[in-house]
C-alpha positions as CSV (number, residue, x, y, z in Angstrom):
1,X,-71.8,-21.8,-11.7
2,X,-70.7,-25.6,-11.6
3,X,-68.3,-27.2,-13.3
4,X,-66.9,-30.7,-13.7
5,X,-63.4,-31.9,-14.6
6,X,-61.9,-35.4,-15.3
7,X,-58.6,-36.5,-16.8
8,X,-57.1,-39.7,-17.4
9,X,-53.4,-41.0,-17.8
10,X,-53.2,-43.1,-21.3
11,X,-50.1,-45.6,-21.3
12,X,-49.4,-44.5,-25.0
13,X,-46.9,-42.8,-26.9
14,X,-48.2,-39.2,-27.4
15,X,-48.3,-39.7,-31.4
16,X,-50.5,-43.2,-31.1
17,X,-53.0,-41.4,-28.5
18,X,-53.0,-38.3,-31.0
19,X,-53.6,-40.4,-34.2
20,X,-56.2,-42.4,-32.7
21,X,-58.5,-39.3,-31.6
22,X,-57.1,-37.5,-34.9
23,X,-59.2,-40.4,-36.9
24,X,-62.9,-39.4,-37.1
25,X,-64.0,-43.1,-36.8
26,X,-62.5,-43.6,-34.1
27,X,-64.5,-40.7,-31.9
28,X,-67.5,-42.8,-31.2
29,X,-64.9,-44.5,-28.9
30,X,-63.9,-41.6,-26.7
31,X,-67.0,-39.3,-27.5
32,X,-69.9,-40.9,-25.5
33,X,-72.7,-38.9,-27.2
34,X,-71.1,-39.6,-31.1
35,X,-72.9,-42.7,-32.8
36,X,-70.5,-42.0,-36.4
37,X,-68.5,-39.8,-37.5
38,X,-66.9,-39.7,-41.3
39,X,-64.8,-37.2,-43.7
40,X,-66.1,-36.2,-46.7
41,X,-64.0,-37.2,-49.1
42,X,-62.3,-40.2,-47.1
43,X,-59.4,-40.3,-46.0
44,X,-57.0,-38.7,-43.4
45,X,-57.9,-35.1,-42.3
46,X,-57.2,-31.9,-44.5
47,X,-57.8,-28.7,-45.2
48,X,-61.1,-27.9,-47.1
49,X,-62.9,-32.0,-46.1
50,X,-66.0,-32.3,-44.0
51,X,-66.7,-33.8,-41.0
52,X,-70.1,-35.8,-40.7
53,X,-71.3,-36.9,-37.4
54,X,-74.1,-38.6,-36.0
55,X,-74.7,-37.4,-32.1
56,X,-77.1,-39.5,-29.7
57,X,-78.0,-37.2,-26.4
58,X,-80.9,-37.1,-24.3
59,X,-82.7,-39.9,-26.1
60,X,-82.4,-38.0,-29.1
61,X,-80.1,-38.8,-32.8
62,X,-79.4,-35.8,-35.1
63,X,-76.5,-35.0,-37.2
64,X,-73.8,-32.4,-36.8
């Protein structure tokens, strides 16, 4: 079985690094297969909202 590992050392504050992958628009950024991703209603992330995404892999768009 094969497996990969990476890590990276981010010059931030923990809370900045943790609000900026906490904010679903922002995952397009640090996800390399997410095209958009949205909550349903807007705003910041709660109990009982939906996330929307849009994934590109392989060629391939669909929604998750």
């Amino acid at each position: 079985m094969s497996s990969a590992v990476a890590s990276i050392d981010i010059d931030r504050p923990v809370a900045d690094v943790f609000d900026f992958v906490a904010e679903p628009a922002n995952e397009p950024y640090w996800h390399t297969d997410v095209v958009s991703a949205s909550l349903e209603p807007s705003g910041p992330p709660a109990t009982g909202k939906v996330l929307h995404a849009l994934f590109r892999t392989m060629g391939r768009t669909y929604p998750a």
